[in-house]
Steps between C-alpha positions, in 0.01 A plus 500: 500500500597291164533165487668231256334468205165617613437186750428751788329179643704175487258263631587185636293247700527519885337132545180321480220522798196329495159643569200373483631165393639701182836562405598905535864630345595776720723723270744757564634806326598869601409758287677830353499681884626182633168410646481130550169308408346185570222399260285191522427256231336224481608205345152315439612191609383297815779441775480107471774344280573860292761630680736485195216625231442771755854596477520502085153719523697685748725593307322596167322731760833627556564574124175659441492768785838574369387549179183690640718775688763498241188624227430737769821641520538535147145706498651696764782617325316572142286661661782727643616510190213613307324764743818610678814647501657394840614109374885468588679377262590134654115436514454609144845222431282225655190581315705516198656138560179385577375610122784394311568166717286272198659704205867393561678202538447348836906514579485897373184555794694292738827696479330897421316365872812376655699853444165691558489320849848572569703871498182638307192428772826560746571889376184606445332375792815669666428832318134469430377728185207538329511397079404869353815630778742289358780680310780372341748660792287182721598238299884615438495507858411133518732368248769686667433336826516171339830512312657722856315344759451114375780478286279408218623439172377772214361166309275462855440871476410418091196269645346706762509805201307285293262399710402872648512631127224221371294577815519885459469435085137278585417853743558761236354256247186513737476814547547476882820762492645726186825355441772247610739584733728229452527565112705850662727272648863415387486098597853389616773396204456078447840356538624187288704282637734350270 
């Protein structure tokens, strides 16, 4: 199963319990089989007047098991990438955001993650396919289902083209498959609108 962006494990904190006259931060997160976990942390700090302290500890807990199993993640999938050739193409998208996310413009990541997370994560987890498998016939398929389907514009069409293309472009400039499908494809006519 893919996830957004790679955060197979969204943690957030369940609450605070005290043991042994110490703060714990009982955290929460499912991971990529939808197997929900539970980890234990402790805060350091005594129960007596740190209830709030606990809760900021808590919290950078929170961001640094995220972190943690987001790293993991991203070792899981270059390691796919490198010594196999069963990664589907959505995981390889996400591993791909995750590389370029601190070479472009923060609003450029934001919105390549935004459409990734939408129709793209939405087809291919629909019709799952592995990144050396994918022809050109796979993604024709999914821009026609967005213009017929979703009534999306061909500028829309224009965006999600661009982003498969630079993905597949970083693959074949890798080495991780022979050529780009998406450079095969005829992307949809941009209208002006006068």
């Amino acid at each position: 199963m893919v996830t957004e962006n790679l955060q197979v494990n969204k943690v957030s904190v369940s609450c605070l319990q005290v043991r042994n006259g110490i703060y714990q931060a009982i955290l929460e997160y499912y991971d990529e089989n939808g197997k929900r976990h539970m980890p234990w942390r402790s805060t350091g700090l005594k129960e007596r007047g740190n209830k709030k302290q606990a809760l900021v500890v808590a919290e950078q807990l929170k961001e640094k098991l995220e972190k943690e199993l987001q790293l993991k993640t991203l070792d899981n999938v270059e390691t796919k990438t490198n010594n196999s050739t069963d990664i589907l193409f959505l995981e390889y998208l996400f591993y791909w955001l995750k590389i370029i996310q601190h070479t472009i413009e923060s609003s450029t990541f934001t919105s390549y993650r935004q459409i990734s997370n939408n129709h793209i994560k939405r087809y291919f987890t629909e019709n799952p396919i592995k990144l050396k498998d994918l022809e050109p016939i796979h993604i024709q398929n999914f821009y026609n289902e967005l213009m017929e389907k979703y009534n999306l514009t061909a500028n829309t069409v224009i965006h999600h083209h661009a982003i498969i293309r630079k993905c597949l472009d970083y693959a074949f400039k890798m080495n991780v498959i022979v050529s780009n499908p998406a450079d095969k494809i005829q992307r949809p006519k941009k209208r002006t609108i006068y």
